[in-house]
N, C-alpha and C positions, 0 to 999 in steps of 0.2 A: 496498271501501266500509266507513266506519268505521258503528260503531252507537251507539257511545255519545254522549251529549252531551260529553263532557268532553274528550272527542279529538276530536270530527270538528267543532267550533268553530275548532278550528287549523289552517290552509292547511299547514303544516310537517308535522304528522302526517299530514292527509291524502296528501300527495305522496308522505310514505314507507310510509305505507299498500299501494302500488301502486306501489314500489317504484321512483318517476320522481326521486326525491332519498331514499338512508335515509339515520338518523339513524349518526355514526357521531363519535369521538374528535376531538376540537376543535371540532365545530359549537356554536353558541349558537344562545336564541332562546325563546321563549314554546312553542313546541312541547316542546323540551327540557326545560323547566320543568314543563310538566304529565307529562310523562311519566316524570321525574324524583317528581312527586307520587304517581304513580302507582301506582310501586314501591314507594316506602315505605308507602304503607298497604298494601300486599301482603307487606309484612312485612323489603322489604330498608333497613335504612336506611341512610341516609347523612349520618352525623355532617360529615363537609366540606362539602358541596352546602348543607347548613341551618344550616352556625352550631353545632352541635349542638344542633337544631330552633329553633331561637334566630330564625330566617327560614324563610321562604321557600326553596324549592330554586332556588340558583341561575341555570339553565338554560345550565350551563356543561357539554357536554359532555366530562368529563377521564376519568382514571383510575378513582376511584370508580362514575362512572355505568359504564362500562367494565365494571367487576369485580363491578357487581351487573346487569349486562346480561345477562353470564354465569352466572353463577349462574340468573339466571330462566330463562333457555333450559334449562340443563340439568336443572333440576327439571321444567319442563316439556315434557324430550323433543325440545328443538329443538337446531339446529346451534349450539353457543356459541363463536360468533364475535366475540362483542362489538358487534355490528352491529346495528340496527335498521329490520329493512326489513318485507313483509307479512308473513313469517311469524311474529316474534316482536312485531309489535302488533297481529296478528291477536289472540294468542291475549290479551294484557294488554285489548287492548279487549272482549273478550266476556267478562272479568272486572269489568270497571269496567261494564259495560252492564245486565248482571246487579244487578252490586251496585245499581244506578239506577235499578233495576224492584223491588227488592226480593226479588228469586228467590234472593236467595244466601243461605244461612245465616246464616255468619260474615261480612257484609257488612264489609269494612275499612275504610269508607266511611263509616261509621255510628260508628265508637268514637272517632272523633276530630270533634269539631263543626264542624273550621275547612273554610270553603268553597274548595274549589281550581273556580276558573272561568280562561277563557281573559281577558290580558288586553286581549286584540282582542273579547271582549263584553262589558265593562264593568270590567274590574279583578279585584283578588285580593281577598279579603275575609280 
């Protein structure tokens, strides 16, 4: 079960939450897109996925999200498989959930003003 708003608005995260579809290399999709948002305010960016921030993250799952999928797992002690299933949006969600309550210090959430919402409840902003 997701906790945050910003992922558990997503049928797509949800599912790979519980690992019934994870998110993995070629998938597309509004899931892929917040999760993609996600990372970057968590400090990985992704000059290709945005344009160089120029957009939006994509929500093309390719090489870049890939390589910074990696990366986040293994900072965070997880298998870096590239793969995104419950363990590794386990732990991205209870950063984002955090940052959502206000419990997090360094909120990442918070230095950039632009709204990342699902575009299945109402759009990007």
């Amino acid at each position: 079960m997701l906790n945050s708003r910003l992922f558990s608005q997503s049928l797509q995260l949800r599912q790979a939450s519980v690992n019934k579809s994870v998110l993995k290399n070629g998938d597309k999709g509004n899931g892929v897109s917040l999760y993609q948002a996600a990372l970057i305010r968590c400090g990985h960016p992704m000059p290709l996925t945005t344009r160089n921030q120029s957009t939006y993250p994509d929500g093309i799952f390719g090489k870049e999200t890939e390589d910074r999928t990696r990366q986040f797992q293994r900072e965070n002690g997880l298998y870096a498989d590239g793969v995104v299933g419950k363990n590794t949006l386990g732990v991205l969600d209870t950063i984002v959930a955090k940052a959502e309550s206000g419990l997090h210090d360094d909120n990442p959430f918070q230095r950039h003003p632009r709204t990342y919402q699902s575009k299945e409840s109402g759009g990007v902003k």
